[in-house]
TORROTI-476028 format. One record per residue (C-alpha): x, y, z; residue in three letters; residue number from 1. Coordinates in steps of 0.1 Angstrom, whole numbers, padded with zeros to 4 digits, m for minus. Layout:
REM residues N
@X=X, Y=Y, Z=Z, rest=ALA, nr=NUM
...
//
This chain:
REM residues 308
@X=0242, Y=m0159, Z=m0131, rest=UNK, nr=1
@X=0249, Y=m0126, Z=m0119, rest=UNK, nr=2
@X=0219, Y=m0111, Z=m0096, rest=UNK, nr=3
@X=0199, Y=m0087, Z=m0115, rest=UNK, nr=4
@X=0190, Y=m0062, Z=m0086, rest=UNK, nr=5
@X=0187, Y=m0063, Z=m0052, rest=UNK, nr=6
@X=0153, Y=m0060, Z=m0034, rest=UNK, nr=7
@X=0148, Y=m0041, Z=m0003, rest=UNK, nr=8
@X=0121, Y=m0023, Z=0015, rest=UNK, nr=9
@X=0118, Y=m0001, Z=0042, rest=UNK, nr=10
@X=0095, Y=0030, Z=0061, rest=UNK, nr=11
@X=0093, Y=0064, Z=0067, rest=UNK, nr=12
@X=0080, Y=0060, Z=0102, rest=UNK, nr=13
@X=0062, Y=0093, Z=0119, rest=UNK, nr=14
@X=0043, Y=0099, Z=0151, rest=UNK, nr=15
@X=0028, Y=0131, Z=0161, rest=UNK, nr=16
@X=0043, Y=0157, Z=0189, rest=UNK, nr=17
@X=0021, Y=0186, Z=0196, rest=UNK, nr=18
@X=0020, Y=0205, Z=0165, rest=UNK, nr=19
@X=0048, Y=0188, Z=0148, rest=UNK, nr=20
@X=0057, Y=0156, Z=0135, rest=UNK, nr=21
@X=0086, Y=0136, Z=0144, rest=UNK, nr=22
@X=0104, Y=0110, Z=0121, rest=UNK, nr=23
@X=0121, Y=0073, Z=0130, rest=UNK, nr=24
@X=0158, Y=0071, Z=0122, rest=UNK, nr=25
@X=0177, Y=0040, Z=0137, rest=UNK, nr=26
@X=0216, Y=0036, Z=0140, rest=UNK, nr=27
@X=0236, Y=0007, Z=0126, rest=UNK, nr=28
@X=0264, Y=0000, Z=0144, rest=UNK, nr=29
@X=0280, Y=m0021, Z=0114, rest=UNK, nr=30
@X=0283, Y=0009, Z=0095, rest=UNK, nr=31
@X=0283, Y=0041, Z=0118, rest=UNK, nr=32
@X=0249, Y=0057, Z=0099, rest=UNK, nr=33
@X=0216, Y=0070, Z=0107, rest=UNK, nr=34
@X=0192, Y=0058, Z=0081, rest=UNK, nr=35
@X=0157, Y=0053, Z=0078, rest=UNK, nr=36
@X=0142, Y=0014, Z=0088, rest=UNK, nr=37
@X=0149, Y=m0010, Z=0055, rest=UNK, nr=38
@X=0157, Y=m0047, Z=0051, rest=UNK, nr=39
@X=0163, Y=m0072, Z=0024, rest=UNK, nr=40
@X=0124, Y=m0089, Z=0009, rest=UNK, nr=41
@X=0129, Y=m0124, Z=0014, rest=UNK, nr=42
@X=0121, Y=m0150, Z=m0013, rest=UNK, nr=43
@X=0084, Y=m0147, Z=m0021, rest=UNK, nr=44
@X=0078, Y=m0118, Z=0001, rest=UNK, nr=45
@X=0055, Y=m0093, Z=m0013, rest=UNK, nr=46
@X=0075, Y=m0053, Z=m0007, rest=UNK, nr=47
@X=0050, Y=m0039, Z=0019, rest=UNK, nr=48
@X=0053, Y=m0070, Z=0042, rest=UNK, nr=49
@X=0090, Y=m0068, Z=0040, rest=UNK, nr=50
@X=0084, Y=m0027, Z=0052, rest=UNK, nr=51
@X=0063, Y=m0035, Z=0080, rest=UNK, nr=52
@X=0085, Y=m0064, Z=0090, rest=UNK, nr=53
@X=0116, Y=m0049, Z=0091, rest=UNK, nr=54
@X=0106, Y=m0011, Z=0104, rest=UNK, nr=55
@X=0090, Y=m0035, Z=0132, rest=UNK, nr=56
@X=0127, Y=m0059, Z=0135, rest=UNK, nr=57
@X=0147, Y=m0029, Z=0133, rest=UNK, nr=58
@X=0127, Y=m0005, Z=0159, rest=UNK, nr=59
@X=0106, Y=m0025, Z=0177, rest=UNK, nr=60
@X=0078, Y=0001, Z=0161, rest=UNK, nr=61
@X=0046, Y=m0016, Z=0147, rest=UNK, nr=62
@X=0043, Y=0006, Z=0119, rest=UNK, nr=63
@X=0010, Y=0010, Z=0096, rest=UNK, nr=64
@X=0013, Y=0022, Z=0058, rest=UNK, nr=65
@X=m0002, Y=0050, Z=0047, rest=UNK, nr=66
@X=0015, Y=0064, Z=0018, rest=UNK, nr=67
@X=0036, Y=0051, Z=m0012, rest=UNK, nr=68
@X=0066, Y=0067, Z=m0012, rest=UNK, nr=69
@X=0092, Y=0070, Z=m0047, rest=UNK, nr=70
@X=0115, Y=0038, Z=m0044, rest=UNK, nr=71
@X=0159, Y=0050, Z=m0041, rest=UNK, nr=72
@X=0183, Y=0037, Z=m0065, rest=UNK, nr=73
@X=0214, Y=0026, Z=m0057, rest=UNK, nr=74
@X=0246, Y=0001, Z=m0055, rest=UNK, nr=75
@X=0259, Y=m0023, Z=m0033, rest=UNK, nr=76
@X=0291, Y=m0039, Z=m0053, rest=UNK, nr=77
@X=0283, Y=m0029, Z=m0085, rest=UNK, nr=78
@X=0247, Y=m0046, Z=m0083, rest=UNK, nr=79
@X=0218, Y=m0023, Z=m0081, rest=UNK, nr=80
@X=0195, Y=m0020, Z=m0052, rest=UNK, nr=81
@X=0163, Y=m0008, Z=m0054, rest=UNK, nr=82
@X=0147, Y=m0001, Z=m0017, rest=UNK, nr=83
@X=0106, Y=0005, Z=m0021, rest=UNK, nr=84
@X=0092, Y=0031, Z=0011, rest=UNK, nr=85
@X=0062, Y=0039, Z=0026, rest=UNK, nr=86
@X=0051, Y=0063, Z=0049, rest=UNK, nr=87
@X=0038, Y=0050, Z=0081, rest=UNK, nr=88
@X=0025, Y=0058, Z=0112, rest=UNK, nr=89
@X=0030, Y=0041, Z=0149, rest=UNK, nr=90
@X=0000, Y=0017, Z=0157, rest=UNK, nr=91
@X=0017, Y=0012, Z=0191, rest=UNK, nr=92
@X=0044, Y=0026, Z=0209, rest=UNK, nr=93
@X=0068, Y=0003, Z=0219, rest=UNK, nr=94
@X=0099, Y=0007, Z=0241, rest=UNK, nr=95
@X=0134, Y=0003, Z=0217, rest=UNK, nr=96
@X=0155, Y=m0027, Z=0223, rest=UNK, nr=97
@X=0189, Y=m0030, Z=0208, rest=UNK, nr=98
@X=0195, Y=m0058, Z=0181, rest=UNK, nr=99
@X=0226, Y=m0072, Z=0166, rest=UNK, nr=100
@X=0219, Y=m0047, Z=0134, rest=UNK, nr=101
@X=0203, Y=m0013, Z=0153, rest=UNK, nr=102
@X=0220, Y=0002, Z=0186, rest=UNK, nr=103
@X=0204, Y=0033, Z=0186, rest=UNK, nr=104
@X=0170, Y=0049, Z=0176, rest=UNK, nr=105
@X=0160, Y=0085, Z=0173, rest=UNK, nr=106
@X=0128, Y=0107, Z=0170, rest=UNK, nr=107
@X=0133, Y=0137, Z=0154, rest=UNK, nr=108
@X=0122, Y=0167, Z=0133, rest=UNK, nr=109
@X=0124, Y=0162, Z=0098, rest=UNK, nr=110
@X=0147, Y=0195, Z=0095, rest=UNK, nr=111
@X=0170, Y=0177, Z=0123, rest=UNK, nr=112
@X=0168, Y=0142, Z=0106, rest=UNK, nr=113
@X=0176, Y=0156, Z=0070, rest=UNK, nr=114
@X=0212, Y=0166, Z=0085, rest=UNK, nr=115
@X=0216, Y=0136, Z=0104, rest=UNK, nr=116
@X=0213, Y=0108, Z=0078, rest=UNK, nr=117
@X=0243, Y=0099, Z=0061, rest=UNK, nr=118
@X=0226, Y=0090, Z=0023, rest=UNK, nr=119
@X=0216, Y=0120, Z=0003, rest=UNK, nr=120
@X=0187, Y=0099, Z=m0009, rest=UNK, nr=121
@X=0173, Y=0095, Z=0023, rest=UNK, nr=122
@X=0176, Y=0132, Z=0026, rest=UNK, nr=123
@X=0157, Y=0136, Z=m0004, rest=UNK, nr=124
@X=0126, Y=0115, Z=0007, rest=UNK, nr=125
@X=0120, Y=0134, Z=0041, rest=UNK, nr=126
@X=0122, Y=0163, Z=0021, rest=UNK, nr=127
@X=0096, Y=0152, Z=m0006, rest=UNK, nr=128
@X=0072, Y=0133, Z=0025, rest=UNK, nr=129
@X=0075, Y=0167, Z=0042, rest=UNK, nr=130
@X=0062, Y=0187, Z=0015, rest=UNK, nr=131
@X=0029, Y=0170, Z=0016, rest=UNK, nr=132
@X=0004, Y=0173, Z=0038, rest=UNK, nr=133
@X=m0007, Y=0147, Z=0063, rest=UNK, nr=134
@X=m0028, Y=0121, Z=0056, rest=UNK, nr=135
@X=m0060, Y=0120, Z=0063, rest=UNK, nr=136
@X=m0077, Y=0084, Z=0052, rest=UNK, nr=137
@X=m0065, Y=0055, Z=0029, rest=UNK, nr=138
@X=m0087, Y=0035, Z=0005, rest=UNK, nr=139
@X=m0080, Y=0003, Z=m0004, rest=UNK, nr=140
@X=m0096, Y=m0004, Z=m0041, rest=UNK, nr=141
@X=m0095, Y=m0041, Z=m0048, rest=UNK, nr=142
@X=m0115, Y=m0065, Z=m0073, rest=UNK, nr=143
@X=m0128, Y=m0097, Z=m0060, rest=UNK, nr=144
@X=m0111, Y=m0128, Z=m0070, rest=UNK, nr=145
@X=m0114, Y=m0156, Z=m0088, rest=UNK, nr=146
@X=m0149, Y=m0170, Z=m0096, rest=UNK, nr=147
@X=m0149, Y=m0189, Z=m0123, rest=UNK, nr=148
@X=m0164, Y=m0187, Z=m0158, rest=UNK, nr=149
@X=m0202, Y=m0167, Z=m0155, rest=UNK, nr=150
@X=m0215, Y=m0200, Z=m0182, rest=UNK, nr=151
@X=m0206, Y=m0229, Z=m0155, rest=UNK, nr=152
@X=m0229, Y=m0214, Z=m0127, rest=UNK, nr=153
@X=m0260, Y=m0223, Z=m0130, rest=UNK, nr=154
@X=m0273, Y=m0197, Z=m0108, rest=UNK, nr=155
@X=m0279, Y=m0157, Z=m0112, rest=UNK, nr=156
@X=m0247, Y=m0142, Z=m0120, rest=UNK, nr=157
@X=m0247, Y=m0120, Z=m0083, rest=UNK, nr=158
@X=m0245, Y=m0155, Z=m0065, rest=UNK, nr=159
@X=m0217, Y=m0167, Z=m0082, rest=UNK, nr=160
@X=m0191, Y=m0177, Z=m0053, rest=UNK, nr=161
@X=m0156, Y=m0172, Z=m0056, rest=UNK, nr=162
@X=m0137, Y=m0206, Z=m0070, rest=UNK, nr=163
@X=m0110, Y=m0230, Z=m0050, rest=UNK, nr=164
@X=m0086, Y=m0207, Z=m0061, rest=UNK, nr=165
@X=m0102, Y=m0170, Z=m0056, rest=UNK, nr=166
@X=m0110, Y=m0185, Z=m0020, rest=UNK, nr=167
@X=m0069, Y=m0191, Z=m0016, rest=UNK, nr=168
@X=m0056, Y=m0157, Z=m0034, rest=UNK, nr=169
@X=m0083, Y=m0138, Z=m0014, rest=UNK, nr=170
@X=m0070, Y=m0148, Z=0019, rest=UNK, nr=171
@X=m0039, Y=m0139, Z=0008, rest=UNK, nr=172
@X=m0051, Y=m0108, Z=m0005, rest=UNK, nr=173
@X=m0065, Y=m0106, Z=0030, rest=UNK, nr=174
@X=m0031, Y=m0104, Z=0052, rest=UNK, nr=175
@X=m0015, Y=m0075, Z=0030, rest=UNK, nr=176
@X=m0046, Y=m0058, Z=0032, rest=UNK, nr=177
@X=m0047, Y=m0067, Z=0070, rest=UNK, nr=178
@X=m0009, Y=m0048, Z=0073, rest=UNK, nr=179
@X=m0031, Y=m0015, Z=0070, rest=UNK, nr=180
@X=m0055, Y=m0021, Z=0098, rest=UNK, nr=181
@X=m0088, Y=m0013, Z=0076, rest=UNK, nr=182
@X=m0117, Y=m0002, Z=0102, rest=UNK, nr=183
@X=m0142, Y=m0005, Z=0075, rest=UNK, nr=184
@X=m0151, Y=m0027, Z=0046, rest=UNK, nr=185
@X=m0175, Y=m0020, Z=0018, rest=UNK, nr=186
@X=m0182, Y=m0040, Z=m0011, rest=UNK, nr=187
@X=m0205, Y=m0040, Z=m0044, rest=UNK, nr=188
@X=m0232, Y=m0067, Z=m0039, rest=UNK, nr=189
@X=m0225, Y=m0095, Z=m0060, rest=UNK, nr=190
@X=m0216, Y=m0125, Z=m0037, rest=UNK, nr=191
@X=m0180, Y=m0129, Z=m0049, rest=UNK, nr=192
@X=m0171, Y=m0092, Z=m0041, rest=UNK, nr=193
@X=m0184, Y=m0099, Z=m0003, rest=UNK, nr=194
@X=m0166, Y=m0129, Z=m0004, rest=UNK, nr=195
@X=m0130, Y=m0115, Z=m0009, rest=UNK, nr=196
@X=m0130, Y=m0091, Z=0021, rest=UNK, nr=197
@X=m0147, Y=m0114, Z=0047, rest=UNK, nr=198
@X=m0114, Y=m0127, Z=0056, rest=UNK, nr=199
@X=m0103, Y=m0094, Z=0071, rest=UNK, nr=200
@X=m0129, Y=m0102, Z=0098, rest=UNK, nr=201
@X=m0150, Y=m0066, Z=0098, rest=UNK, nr=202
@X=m0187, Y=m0068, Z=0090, rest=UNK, nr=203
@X=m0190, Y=m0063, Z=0050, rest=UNK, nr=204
@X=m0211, Y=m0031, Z=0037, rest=UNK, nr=205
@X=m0231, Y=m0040, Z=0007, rest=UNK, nr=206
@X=m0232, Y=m0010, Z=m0016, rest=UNK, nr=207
@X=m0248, Y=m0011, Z=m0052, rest=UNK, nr=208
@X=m0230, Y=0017, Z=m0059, rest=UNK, nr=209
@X=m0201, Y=m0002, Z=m0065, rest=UNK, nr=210
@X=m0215, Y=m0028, Z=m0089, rest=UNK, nr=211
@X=m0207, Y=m0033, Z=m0120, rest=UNK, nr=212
@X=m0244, Y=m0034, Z=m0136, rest=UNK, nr=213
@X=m0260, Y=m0010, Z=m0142, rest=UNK, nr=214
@X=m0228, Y=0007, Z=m0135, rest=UNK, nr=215
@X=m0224, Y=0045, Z=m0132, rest=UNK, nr=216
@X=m0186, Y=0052, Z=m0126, rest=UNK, nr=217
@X=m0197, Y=0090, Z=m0114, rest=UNK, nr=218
@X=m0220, Y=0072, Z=m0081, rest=UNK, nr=219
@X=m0191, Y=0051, Z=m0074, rest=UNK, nr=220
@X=m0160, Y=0077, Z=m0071, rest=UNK, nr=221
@X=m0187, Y=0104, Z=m0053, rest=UNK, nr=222
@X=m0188, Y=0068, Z=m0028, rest=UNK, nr=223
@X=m0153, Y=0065, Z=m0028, rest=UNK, nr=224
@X=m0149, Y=0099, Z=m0021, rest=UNK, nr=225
@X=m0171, Y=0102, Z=0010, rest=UNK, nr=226
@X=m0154, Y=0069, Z=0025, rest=UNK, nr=227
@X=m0119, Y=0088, Z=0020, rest=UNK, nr=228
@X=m0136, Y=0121, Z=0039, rest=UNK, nr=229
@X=m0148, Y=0096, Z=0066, rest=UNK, nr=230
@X=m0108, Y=0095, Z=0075, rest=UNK, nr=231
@X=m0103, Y=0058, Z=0082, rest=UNK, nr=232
@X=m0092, Y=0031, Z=0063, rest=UNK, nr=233
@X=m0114, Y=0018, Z=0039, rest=UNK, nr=234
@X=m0114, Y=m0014, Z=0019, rest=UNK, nr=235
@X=m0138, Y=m0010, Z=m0012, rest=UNK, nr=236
@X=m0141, Y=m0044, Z=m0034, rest=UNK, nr=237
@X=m0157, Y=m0042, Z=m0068, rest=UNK, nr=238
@X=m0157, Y=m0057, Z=m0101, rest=UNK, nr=239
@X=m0130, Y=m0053, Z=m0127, rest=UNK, nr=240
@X=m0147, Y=m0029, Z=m0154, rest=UNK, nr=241
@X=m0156, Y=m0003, Z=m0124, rest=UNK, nr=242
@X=m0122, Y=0003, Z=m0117, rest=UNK, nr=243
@X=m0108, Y=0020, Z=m0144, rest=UNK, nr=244
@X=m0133, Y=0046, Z=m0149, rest=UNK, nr=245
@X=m0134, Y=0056, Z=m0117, rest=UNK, nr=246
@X=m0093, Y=0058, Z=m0110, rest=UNK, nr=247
@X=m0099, Y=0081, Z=m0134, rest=UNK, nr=248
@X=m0127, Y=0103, Z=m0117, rest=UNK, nr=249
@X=m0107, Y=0100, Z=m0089, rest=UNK, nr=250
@X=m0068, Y=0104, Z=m0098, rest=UNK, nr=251
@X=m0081, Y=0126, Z=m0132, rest=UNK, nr=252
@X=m0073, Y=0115, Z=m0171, rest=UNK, nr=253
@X=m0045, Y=0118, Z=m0177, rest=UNK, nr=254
@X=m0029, Y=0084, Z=m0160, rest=UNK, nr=255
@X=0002, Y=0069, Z=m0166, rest=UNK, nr=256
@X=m0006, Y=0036, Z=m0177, rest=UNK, nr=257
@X=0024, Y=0020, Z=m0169, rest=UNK, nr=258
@X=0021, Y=m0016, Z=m0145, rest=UNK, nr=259
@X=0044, Y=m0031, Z=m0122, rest=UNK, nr=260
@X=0056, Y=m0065, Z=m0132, rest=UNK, nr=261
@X=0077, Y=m0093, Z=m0114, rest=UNK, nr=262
@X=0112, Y=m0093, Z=m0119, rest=UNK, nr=263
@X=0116, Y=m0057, Z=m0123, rest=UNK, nr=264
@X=0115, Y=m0027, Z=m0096, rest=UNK, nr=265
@X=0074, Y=m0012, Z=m0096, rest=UNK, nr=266
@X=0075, Y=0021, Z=m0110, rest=UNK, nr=267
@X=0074, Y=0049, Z=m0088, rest=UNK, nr=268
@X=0036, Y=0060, Z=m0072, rest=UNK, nr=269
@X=0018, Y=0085, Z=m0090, rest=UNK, nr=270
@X=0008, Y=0113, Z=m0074, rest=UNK, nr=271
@X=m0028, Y=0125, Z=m0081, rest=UNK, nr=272
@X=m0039, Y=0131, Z=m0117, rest=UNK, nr=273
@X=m0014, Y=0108, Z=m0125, rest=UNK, nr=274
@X=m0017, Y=0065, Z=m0112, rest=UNK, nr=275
@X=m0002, Y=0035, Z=m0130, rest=UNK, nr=276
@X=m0022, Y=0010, Z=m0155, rest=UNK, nr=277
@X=m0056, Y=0008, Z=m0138, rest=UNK, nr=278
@X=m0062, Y=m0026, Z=m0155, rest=UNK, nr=279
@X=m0066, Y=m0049, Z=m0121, rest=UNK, nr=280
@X=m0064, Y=m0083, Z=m0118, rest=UNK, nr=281
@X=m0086, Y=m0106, Z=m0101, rest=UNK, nr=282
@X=m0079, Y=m0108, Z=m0060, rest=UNK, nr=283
@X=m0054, Y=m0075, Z=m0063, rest=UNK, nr=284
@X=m0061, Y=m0037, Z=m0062, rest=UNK, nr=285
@X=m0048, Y=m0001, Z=m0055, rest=UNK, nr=286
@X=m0036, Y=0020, Z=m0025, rest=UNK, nr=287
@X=m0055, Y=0056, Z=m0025, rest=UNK, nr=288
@X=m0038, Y=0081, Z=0002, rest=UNK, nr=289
@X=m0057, Y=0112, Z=0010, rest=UNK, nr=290
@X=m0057, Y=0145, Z=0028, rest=UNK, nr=291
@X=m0089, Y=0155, Z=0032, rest=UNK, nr=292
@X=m0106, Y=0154, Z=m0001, rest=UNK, nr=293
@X=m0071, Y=0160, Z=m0021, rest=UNK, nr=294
@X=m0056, Y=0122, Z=m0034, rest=UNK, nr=295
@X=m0023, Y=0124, Z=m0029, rest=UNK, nr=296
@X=m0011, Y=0093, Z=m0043, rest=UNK, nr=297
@X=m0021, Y=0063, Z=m0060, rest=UNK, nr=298
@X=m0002, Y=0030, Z=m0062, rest=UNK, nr=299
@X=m0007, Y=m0005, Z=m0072, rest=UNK, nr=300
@X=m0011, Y=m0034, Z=m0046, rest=UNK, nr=301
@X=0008, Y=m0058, Z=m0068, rest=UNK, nr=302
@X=m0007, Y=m0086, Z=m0045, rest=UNK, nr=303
@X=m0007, Y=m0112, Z=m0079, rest=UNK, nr=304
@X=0026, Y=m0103, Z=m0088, rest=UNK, nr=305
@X=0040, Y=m0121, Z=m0054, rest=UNK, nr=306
@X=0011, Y=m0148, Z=m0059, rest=UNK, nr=307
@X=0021, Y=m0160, Z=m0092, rest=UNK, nr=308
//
């Protein structure tokens, strides 16, 4: 059976010069282009660990996400291909090594590297990252995993551990979160919630603001919104009926409720005011890029879709 689509992913890497900001292009001898970083996802791969793998195979760059950026469109022999970016910056500089696929690599203005890629759609998305203003701080909005059902434990509700499973997809969970570097984890109080982030290896902030009982959506996005101020990254976990009033204090109300689903390219992020579905599964989440107090974008993690 003819292939569907083809899957690829890829980054818009940046560092800092002075008062500028310079972009990652790499050269590909096999076709005589400048492009931006992008590979194949392999088999079971979720997007963003294909992004950070490749920008790092391809440029030697380990690159951390900060931004969703809008997937390109294209073929390759009449199939389409569908390459998914995000904008990163350089967690360490790393001297460039030829490979068998990149010969060259270049660091450039993003007025310089718009004329020097070949693709008009990789023209486009320096054009569209350019027009936005850095970011500041990303939060990482997640819901615990799986605990099982609330009637068979025997126990108050707030001790309820996570189940066999959760414990599996949250350590999973875990090493997509991990591709962000997070220097700070906070979490509502119930047991489970604490229990989905510990992997990640930080000590947990307990924060009732976050919980789902009493539950007052305004506490928890004025939290959320002080974390994002704070300017690092932030993983908040919390409890599935918190999450979609307060995407909507956050991104505003009028969201595009439209969710990503295997076996189909994820829609494009929203920028704010407007996010995808923000019904969350169990052990997955959302990617909140700000500047400053402004959200600039808000994407799904689609961790469950790569789990499943």
């Amino acid at each position: 059976m003819r292939q569907r689509w083809i899957a690829a992913a890829g980054g818009l890497v940046w560092r800092s010069d002075r008062d500028r900001r310079l972009v990652c292009l790499v050269h590909r001898q096999r076709y005589d282009d400048w492009s931006l970083p992008k590979g194949s996802v392999k088999p079971g791969e979720h997007p963003l660990t294909a992004a950070v793998r490749e920008v790092a195979e391809e440029t030697g760059q380990r690159a951390v996400p900060q931004l969703p950026l809008p997937s390109t469109r294209y073929e390759v022999d009449g199939v389409p291909k569908v390459v998914e970016y995000w904008a990163m910056t350089t967690a360490s500089e790393a001297a460039f090594a030829p490979n068998s696929e990149v010969d060259r690599l270049a660091w450039l203005p993003v007025g310089e590297a718009v004329r020097r890629v070949r693709y008009p759609h990789d023209a486009a998305l320096l054009r569209r990252w350019d027009a936005l203003p850095p970011v500041t701080a990303v939060l990482l909005l997640v819901r615990h995993a799986d605990a099982g059902q609330r009637g068979g434990w025997p126990g108050a509700d707030r001790e309820r551990p996570l189940s066999a499973r959760g414990t599996v997809d949250a350590a999973e969970l875990c090493r997509l979160l991990a591709l962000f570097a997070p220097a700070r984890l906070v979490s509502a109080t119930p047991r489970r919630c604490r229990q989905t982030v510990e992997p990640l290896g930080l000590p947990v902030e307990l924060d009732p603001a976050l919980d789902e009982e009493p539950g007052d959506p305004d506490a928890a996005a004025s939290r959320l919104r002080r974390l994002a101020v704070d300017g690092r990254v932030t993983v908040a976990c919390t409890q599935g009926a918190v999450i979609p009033p307060v995407l909507d204090r956050l991104a505003g109300p009028a969201i595009e409720r439209e969710p990503a689903t295997a076996g189909r390219p994820a829609p494009a992020p929203a920028a704010a005011g407007r996010a995808a579905s923000a019904a969350t599964g169990k052990g997955d989440g959302w990617l909140l890029s700000f500047a400053g107090p402004r959200l600039l974008a808000v994407a799904p993690l689609r961790a469950r879709q790569v789990r499943r």
